[in-house]
N, C-alpha and C positions, 0 to 999 in steps of 0.2 A: 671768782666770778668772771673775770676778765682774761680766763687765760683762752689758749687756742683748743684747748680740750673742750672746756665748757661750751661754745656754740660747734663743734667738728663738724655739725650737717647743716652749715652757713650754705655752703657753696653746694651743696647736692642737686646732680642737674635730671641722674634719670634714674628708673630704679635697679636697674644692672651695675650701678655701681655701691649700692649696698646687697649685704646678704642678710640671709636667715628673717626671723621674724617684721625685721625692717625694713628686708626687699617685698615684703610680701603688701606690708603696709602701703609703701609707696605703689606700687602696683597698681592694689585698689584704687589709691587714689587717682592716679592716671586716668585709670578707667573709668571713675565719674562722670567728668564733661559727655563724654559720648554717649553713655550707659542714660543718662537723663534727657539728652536731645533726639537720642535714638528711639526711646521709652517714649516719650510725648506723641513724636510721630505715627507711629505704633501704633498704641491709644486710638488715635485719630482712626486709622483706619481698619480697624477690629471692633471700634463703635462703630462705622460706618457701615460693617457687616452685618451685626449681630444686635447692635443699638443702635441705630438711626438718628433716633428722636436725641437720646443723650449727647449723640456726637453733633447734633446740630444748635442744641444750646450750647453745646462748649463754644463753637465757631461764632455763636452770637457774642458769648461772651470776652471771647479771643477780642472781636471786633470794638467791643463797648471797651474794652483794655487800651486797645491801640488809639484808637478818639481820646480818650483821656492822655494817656500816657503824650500825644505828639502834639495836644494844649499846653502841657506839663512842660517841654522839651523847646516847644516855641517859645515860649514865656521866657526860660533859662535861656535860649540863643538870643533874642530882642537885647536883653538886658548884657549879655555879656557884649556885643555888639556896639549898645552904647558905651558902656566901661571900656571897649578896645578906642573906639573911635574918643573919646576924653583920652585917656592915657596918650594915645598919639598926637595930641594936639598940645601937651604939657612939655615944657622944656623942663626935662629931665634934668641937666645941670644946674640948671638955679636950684631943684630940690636937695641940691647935694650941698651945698654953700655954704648951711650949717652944721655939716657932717663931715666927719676926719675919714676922707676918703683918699686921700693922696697918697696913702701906702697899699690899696686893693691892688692887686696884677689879677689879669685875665687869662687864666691859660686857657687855648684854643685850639682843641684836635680834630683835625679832618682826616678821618680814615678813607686811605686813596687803595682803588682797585683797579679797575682796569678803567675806569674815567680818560677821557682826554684833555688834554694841555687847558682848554678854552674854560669847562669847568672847573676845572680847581681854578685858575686864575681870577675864573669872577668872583668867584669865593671871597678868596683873599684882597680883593679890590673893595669888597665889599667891606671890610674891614677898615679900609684907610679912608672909606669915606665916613666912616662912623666919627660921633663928633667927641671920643672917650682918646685920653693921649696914648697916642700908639705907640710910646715906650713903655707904656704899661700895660701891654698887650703881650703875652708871647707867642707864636706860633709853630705846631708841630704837626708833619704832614707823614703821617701817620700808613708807610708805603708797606706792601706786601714782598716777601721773597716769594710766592708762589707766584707772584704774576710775570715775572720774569724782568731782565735787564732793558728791556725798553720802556716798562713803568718807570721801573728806579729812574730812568735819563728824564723821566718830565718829571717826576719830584726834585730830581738835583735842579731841574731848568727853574724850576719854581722858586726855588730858592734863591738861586742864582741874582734870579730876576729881582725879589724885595728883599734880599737881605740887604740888614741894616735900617730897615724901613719901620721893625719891631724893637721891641724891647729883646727882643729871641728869635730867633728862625730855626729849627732842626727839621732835620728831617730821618726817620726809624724806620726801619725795615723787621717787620716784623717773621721772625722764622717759621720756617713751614713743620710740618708733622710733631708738634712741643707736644710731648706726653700729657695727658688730661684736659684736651681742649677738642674743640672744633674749629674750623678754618670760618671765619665769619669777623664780625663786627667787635665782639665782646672781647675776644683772644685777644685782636689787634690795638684795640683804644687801649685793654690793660697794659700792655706791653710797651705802648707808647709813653704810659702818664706814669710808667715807673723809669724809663726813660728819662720823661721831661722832668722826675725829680732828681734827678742824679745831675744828668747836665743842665738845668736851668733855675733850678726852685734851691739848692743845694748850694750851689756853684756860684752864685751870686746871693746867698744866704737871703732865701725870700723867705718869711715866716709862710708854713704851713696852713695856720687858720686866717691867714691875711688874701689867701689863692682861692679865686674862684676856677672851675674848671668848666668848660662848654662845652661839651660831646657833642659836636658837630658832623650832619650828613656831608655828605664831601661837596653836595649842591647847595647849601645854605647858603643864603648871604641877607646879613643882615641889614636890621632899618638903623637909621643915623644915630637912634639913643637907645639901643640895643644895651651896650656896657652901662650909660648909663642910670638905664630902668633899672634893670639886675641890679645893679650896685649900690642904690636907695632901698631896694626891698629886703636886700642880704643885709643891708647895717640897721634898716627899722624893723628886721624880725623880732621877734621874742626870742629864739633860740636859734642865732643864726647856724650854730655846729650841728643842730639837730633839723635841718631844714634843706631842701632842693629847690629849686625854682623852673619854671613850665611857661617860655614863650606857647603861641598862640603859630601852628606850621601852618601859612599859607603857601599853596602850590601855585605858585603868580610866576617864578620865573620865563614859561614857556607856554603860560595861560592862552597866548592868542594864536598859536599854534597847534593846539593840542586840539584832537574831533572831541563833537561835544560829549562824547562816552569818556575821557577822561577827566573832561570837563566836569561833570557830572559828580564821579567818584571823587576827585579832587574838593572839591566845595563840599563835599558829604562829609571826608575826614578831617577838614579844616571845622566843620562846624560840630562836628561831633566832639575836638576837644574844647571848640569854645562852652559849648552845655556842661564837660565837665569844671569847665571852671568855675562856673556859678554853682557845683556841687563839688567841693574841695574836699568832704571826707569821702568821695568814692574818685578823687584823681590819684594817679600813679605816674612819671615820668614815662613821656612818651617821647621818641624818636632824637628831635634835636633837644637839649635838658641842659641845665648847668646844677652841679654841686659842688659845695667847698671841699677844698683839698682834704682837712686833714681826718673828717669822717672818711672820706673816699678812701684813704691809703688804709687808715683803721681796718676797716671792711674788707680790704684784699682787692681792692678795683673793684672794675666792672665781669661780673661771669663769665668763665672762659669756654663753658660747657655747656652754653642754653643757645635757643635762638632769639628768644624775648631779652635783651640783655639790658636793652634799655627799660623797661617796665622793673626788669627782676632787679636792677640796681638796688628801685626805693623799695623791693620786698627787704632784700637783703641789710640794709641800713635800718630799715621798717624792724627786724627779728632782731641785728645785731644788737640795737638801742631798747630792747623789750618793749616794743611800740611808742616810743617815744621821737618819733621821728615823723614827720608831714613834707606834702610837697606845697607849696605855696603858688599860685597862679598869677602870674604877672599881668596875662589881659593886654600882651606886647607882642605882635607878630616878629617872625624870622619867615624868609621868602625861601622854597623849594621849589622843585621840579614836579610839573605833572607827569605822571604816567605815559611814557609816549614813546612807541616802535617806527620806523620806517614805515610800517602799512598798517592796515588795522587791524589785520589779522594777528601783525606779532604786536600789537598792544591788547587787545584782548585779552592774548594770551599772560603777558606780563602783567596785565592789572590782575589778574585771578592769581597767580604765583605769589603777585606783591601781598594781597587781602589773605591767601590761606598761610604766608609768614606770617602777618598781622593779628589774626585769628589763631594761629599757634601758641599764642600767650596764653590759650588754655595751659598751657605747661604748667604757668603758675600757682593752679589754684593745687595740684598735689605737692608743689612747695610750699605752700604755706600752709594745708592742712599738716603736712608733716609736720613742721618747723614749731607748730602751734602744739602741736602734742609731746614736741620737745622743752620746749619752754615755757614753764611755768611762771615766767614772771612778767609777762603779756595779760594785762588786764580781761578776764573773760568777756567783758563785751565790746571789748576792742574784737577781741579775736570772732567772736558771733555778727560782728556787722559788717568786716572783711571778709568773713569768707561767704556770707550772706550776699554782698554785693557783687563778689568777682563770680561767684556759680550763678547767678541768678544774671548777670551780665554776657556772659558768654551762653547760656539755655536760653535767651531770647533770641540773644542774636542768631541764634538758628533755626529757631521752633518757629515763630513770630512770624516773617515773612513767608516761610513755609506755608501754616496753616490759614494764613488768610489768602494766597493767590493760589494754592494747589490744594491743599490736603482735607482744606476744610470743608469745601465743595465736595468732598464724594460720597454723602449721605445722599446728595440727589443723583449720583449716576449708579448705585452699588445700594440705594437702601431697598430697593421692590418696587411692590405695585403699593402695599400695604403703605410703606410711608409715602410715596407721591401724591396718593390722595387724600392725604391730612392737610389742613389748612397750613402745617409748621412749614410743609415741601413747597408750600405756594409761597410763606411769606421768608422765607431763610434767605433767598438774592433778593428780597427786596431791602430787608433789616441787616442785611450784613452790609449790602452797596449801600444804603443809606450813611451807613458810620464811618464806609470809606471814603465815601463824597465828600462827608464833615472834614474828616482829616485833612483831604487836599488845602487846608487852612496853612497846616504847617509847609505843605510845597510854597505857596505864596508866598509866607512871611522866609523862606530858604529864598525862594527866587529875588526878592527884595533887599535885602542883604547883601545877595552876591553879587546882583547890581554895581553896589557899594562901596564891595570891598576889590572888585575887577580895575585891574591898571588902565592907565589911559589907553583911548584906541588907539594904532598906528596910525598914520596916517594911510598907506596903504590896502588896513582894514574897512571895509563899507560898514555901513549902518547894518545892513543885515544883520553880520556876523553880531553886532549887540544885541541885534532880535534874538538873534539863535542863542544867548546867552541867556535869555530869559524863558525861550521853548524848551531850552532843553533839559528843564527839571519835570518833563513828561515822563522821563525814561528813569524818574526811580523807583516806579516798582520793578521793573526787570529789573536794575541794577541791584537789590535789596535782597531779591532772590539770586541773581546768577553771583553777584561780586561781594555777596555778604552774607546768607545762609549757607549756600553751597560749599564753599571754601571754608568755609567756619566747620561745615559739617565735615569733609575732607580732612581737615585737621584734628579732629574730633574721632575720628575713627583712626588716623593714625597711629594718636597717642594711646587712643583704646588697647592697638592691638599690638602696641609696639613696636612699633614702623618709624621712629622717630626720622623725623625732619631735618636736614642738616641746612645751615644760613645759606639762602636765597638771595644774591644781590641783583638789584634793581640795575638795570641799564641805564644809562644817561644819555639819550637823544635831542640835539637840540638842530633846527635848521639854523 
């Protein structure tokens, strides 16, 4: 049951690398996401020709979904809000005091691309201000050989600079064209963290299940009891081998610089994982994640073949352990980068790049329908409320926005004379804005929040700019549609048709 034969389609990233009846399978399943976001669409505007009337109770209905659904959603952000704002105000270390904590090490990878000296540094600053002993910290700076000789000079500079300041300092150069991979995130951290067990975990005889690991963006830096939060939740798990742990990414580092459109999308995706924390059976590791070493190596790393690598990790541990594997929500921020170009035109355009990577985690859901018809020994209603969750997850996030600011409306421009002069054509803008008026509930309790959670002004900043930080959740309906249907939908047909996606890396711009 355990051997390498028994799970072989652990790591399966697309269907061209299986043949015969199991390429065909996977296929189909690519083809899902799109075939049902496409299909909704569709619908929409084929009733809108031919059924009026039905395509415009749908639209009510769409409507009376979204009012509930962003009551639902506010409820679950309030509350995790308050559990973040508690947890950060807890000294962490005292919770550890009755805990055999003095043998955990931290390892900590930051996959470095083409970044400048200034971020990875803060990075790594941000580390020594943390209040966890930084001999029990190790760090690996996780460099590319395709970026060429003047990257590798600021990782060696980096090192340069704090070594001896860890328990560890390496720094990996990851090689270019390795057969069975794509040039991205996934290839690079595995690479790195089999690396880091040869020279650091090995070499200095650290027990495996004693290592925690933090796949870290190359812009993270963390809050003062970062190692320590993690490090109370890994030793009070129930199973800590079978368990990952899910800081809370706020995009704070370059918040008061950033125009409010990434402002916006920033506070979007920070609150979007704080809702799923207050919903643990539909969370999956997202972006910055730590899990313990000795599942991780079990498993093969991180995916060398996808672009979701950080989601597809907890599939993969999810299918290798027959679903006996969760991610756990700490309810504990780590600080990132907003979204931000020299002009707005090239943030724009990077925030739509960044969201249709993000949105390409549709990849997932034909791994784990596969995986799921591989594996028999995954609980059937495990496997029906995972795959129920991630389709019906990724079909909103495209249909939903859609059909309430464009598609849903075209019974009154495309239905006749016959349905305009029905009472339905008179009351349809008034019952559908009514339930969108309701919702603006959820913008308020968003705009309230992020109040809260925004770093102190500069000095330099005027009062506006904190006006502006509250106007500017005017702009999420466009953002909903342009930076989160669209790109959803973009990736959705890619994967449909075969056009895969190759890793996207974010820019790092800071003034």
């Amino acid at each position: 049951m355990d051997t390498k034969d028994t799970y072989w389609y652990l790591h399966i990233g697309r269907a061209n690398e299986l043949a015969g009846r199991d390429r065909i399978i996977y296929r189909f399943f690519e083809m899902l996401p799109g075939f049902l976001s496409i299909g909704t669409l569709l619908l929409f505007v084929v009733l809108s020709f031919y059924k009026p009337v039905w395509a415009a109770y749908l639209t009510i209905i769409f409507s009376v979904y979204w009012l509930l659904k962003t009551v639902y959603l506010s409820v679950h952000l309030r509350h995790n809000f308050k559990r973040v704002r508690h947890n950060m105000s807890l000294d962490w270390n005292e919770r550890l005091q009755n805990l055999s904590h003095k043998d955990i090490l931290h390892l900590v990878i930051f996959p470095f691309y083409t970044e400048g000296y200034d971020v990875v540094a803060e990075s790594v600053r941000g580390l020594l201000r943390s209040s966890w002993d930084h001999k029990r910290i190790a760090v690996v700076i996780a460099a590319e050989e395709r970026a060429g000789k003047a990257q590798r000079a600021i990782a060696d500079r980096i090192a340069a600079d704090f070594e001896g300041k860890f328990g560890a300092f390496i720094v990996t150069e990851h090689p270019a064209g390795r057969e069975g991979e794509i040039p991205g995130k996934g290839s690079n951290i595995s690479y790195a963290a089999e690396e880091a067990r040869i020279r650091i975990l090995d070499a200095q005889n650290i027990p495996y299940e004693k290592t925690l690991v933090s796949a870290f963006d190359i812009d993270t830096v963390v809050y003062p009891q970062y190692f320590s939060c993690l490090t109370w939740h890994f030793l009070t798990s129930e199973r800590p081998e079978r368990t990952s742990f899910q800081p809370i990414p706020l995009y704070n580092n370059n918040i008061w610089d950033a125009p409010m459109l990434s402002r916006v999308i920033a506070y979007s995706s920070s609150f979007w994982q704080m809702i799923q924390q207050e919903r643990p059976e539909r969370l999956a590791t997202f972006s910055s994640h730590a899990v313990p070493f000795k599942p991780l190596r079990e498993v093969g790393y991180w995916q060398k073949n996808v672009v979701s690598e950080d989601s597809r990790i907890f599939w993969n541990l999810f299918v290798r352990y027959d679903g006996d594997y969760d991610v756990v929500p700490m309810a504990y921020p780590v600080s990132m980068d907003a979204n931000v170009a020299p002009n707005l035109l090239g943030t724009v355009k990077n925030i739509y790049l960044q969201h249709r990577r993000w949105t390409y985690g549709a990849e997932n859901i034909p791994y784990i329908l596969f995986a799921f018809l591989k594996n028999s020994r995954i609980p059937l209603g495990k496997k029906i409320r995972a795959a129920f969750v991630q389709i019906e997850g990724f079909w909103s996030l495209t249909t939903n926005p859609l059909v309430l600011f464009a598609v849903g409306w075209m019974p009154l421009i495309v239905g006749g004379r016959a349905f305009n002069a029905t009472v339905l054509s008179y009351n349809l803008p008034l019952v559908a804005k009514g339930f969108l008026t309701a919702s603006l509930f959820g913008l308020i309790v968003s705009a309230a929040i992020a109040m809260q959670l925004v770093p102190e002004r500069p000095r330099e900043k005027s009062r506006f700019h904190s006006l502006m930080h509250f106007l500017q959740w005017m702009l999420v309906p466009l953002t909903m549609v342009v930076f989160s249907a669209i790109p959803g939908l973009d990736a959705q047909i890619r994967l449909m048709l075969g056009r895969y996606l190759g890793f996207w890396v974010t820019p790092k711009h800071r003034k």
